[in-house]
C-alpha positions as CSV (number, residue, x, y, z in Angstrom):
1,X,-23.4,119.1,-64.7
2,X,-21.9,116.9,-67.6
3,X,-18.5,119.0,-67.7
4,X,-18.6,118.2,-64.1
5,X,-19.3,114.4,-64.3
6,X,-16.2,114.1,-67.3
7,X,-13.6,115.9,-64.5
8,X,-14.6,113.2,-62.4
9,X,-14.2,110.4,-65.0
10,X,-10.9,111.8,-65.8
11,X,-9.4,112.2,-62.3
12,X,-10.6,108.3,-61.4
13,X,-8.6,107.0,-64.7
14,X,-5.9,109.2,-63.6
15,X,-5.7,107.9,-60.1
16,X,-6.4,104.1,-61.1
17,X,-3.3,104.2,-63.8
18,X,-1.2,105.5,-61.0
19,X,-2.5,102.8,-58.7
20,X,-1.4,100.0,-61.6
21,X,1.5,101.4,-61.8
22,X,2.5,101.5,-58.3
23,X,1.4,97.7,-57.4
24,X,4.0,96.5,-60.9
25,X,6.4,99.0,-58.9
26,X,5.8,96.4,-55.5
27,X,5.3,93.4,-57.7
28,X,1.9,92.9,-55.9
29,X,0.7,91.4,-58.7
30,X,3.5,88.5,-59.0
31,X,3.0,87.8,-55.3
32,X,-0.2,87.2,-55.4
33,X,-0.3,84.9,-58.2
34,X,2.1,83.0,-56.5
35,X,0.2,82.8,-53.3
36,X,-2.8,81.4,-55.3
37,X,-0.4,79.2,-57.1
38,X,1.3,77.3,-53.0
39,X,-2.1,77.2,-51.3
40,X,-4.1,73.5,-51.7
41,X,-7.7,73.9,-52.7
42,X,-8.3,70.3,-49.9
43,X,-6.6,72.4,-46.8
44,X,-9.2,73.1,-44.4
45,X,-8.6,76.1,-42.1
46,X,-10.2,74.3,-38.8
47,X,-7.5,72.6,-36.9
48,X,-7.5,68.8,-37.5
49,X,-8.3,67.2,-33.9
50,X,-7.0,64.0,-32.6
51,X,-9.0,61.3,-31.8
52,X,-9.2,60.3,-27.8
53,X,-8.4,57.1,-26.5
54,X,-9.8,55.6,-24.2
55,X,-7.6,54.5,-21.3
56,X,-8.0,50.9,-20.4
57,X,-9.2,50.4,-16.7
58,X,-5.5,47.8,-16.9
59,X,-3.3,50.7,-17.5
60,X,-4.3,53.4,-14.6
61,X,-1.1,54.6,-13.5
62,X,-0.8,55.4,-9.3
63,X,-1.8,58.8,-7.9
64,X,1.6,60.9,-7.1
65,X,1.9,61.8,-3.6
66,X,4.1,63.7,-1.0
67,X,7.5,62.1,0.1
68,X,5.9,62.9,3.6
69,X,2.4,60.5,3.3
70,X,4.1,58.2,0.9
71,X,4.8,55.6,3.7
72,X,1.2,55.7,4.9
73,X,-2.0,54.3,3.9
74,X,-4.2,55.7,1.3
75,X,-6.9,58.0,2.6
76,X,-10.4,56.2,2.4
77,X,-13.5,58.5,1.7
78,X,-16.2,56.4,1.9
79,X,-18.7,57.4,4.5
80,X,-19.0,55.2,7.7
81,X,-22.1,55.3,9.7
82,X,-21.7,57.3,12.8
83,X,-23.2,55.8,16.3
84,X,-25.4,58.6,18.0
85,X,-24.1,59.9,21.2
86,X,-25.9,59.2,24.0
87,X,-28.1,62.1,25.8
88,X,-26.5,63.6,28.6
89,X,-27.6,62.4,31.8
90,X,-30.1,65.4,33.5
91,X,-32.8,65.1,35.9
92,X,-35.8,64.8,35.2
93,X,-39.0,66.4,36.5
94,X,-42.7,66.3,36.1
95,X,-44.6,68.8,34.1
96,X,-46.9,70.4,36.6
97,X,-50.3,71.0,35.9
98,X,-50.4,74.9,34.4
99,X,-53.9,74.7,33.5
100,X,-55.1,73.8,37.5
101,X,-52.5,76.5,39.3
102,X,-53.4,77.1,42.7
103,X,-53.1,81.3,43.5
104,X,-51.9,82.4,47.2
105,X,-54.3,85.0,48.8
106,X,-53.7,88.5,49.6
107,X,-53.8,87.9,53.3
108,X,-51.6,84.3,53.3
109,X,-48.9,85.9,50.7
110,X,-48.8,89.0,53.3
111,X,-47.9,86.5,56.4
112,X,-45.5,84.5,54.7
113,X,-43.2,88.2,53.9
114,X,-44.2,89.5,57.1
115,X,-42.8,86.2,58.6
116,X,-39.7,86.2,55.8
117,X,-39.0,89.5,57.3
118,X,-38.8,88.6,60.8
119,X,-36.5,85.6,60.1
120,X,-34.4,87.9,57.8
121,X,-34.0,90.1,60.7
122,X,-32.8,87.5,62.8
123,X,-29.7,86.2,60.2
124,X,-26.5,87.5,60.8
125,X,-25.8,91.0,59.3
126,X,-22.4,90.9,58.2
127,X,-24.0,88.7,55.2
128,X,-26.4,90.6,52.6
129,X,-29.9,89.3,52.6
130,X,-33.5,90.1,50.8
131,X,-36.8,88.4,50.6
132,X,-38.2,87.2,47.7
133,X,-42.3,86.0,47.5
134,X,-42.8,83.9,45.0
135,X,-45.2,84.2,42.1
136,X,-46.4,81.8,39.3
137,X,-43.6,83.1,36.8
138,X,-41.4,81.7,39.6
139,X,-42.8,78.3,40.4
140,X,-44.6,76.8,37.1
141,X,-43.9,77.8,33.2
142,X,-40.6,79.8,32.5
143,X,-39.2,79.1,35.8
144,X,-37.8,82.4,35.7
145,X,-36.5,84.3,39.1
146,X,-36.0,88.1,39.2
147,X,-33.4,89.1,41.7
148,X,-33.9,92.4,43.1
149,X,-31.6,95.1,41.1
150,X,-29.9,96.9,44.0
151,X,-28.6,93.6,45.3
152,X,-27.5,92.1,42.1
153,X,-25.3,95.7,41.0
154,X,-24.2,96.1,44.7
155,X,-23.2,92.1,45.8
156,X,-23.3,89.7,42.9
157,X,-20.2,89.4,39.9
158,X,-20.9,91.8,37.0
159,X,-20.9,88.8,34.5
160,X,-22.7,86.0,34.2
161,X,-21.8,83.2,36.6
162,X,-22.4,79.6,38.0
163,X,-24.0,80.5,41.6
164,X,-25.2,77.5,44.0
165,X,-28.5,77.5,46.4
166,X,-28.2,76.2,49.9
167,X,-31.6,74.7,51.4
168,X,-31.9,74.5,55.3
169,X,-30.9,70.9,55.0
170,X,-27.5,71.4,53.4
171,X,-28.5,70.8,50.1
172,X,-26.9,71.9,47.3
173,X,-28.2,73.5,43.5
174,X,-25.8,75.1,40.7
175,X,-27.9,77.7,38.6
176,X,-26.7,79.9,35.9
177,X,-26.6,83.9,37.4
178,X,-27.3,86.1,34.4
179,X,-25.7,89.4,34.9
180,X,-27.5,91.5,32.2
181,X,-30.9,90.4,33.2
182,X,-30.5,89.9,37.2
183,X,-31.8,86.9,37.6
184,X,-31.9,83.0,38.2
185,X,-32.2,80.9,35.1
186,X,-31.0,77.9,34.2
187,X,-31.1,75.1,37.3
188,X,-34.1,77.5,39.4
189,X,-36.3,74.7,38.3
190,X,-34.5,71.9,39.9
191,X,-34.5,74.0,42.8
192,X,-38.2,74.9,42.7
193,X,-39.8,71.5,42.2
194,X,-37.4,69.6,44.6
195,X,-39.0,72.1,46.9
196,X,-42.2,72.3,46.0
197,X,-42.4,75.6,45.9
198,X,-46.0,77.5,45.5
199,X,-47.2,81.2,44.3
200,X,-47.3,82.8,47.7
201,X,-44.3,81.0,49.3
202,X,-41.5,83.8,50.7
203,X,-37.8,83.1,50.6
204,X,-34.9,84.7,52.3
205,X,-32.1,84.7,50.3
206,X,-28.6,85.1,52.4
207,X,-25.3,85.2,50.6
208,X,-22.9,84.1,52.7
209,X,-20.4,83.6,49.6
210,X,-19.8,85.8,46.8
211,X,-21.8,82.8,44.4
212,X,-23.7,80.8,47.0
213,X,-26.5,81.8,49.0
214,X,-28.2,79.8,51.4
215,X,-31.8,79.7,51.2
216,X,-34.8,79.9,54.2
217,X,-38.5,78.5,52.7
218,X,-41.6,80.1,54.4
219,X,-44.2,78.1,53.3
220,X,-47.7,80.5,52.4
221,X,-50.0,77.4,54.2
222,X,-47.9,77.8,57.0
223,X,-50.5,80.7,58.4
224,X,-53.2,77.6,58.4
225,X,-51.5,75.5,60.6
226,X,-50.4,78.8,62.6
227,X,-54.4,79.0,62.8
228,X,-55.4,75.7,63.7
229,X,-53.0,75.7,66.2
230,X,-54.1,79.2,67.7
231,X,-57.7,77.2,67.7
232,X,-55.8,74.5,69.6
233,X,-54.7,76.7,72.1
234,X,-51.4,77.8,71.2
235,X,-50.9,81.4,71.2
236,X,-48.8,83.9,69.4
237,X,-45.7,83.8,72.1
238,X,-45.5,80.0,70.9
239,X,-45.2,81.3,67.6
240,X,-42.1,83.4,68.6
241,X,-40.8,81.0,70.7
242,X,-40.7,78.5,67.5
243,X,-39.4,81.2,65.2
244,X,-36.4,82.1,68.1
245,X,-35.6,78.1,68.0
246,X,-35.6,78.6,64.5
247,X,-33.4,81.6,64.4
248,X,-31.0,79.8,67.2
249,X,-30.6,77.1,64.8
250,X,-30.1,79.3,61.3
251,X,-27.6,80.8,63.7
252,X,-25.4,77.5,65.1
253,X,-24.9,76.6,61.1
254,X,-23.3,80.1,60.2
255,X,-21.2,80.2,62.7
256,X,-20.0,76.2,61.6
């Protein structure tokens, strides 16, 4: 192991005096003796930083701006107060009573179709028609009208569409048609409380243009005054004779 150790001391001398020699053959050791020699022992290597200055609120120098706004005034940003709009004017209606809702019976809902029916029959059939009875979905709460299917895919536009109501009287009610769901929505309420419309009431619903219908009211109490008045003496040919006169009428206004 020592002969081993003494190879190894003789190849490091050997390979340092041929290192020596090498670096006098570069002049590496003149160089950097005079590199020790130029550099200042006070130099620091950071980067000397110049002081800021603080600019004088006298000496702010104008904003440049385009040729094309330099003739105009300069923009101001501060924040003016805004006056609200005012509400759009609407009409207004009470809220009815949900908790005291008054239900139509079985029998008086059945007269007021059966009577729908009758004066359905007796409208002119070159216009589509259909009954509707009213329930309380109708009449209080959503204010939501189902139209029946078949007649909307069959008569009524395929999107959604501004369609007006005709009462007997000429009246006149936009409401908002909604395609998807086949039904009355927006502006059915208007319609429904101006009239005073009840669970059990039965409507005819007659289009006589492709967005307007006009619309016939059978009231549901109407079978208690058709009562009283059977009591009175008035019997069911009067009743005809009143729904004919009726019909006679419904009948003079389409044809005008």
């Amino acid at each position: 192991m020592g002969i081993a150790k003494a190879a190894y001391e003789e190849c490091r001398k050997k390979r340092l005096e041929e290192n020596k020699k090498r670096m006098e053959q570069l002049n590496l050791n003149r160089l950097s003796e005079a590199l020790r020699t130029t550099s200042s022992p006070n130099t620091s290597p950071m980067k000397k930083l110049r002081p800021k200055i603080a600019r004088q609120p006298g000496h702010l120098t104008p904003v440049r701006r385009s040729s094309r706004v330099a003739d105009k005034p300069p923009p101001n940003y501060k924040e003016d107060v805004i006056e609200p709009l005012g509400r759009l004017r609407s009409r207004s209606y009470t809220r009815r009573d949900l908790l005291n809702r008054v239900y139509a019976s079985d029998e008086d809902r059945d007269y007021a179709i059966e009577r729908a029916v009758e004066l359905q029959s007796s409208l002119d059939s070159d216009f589509p028609s259909f009954v509707k009875p009213m329930l309380q979905s109708h009449v209080t709460g959503g204010f939501w009208l189902g139209l029946p299917n078949h007649f909307c895919k069959k008569n009524l536009p395929e999107n959604d569409e501004i369609i007006t109501l005709e009462d007997e009287e000429g009246n006149h009610f936009q409401t908002k048609f909604l395609a998807v769901k086949t039904g009355l929505s927006g502006g059915w309420r208007g319609f429904s409380i101006d009239h005073e419309l009840v669970d059990g009431d039965a409507l005819v619903f007659q289009l006589v243009k492709p967005t307007k219908f006009k619309v016939y009211i059978i009231r549901v109490d109407q079978s208690e005054h058709d009562n009283e008045a059977q009591d009175n003496g008035k019997d069911e040919a009067q009743d005809n004779a009143d729904l004919d006169d009726r019909s006679k009428r419904i009948k003079s206004s389409d044809q005008t």
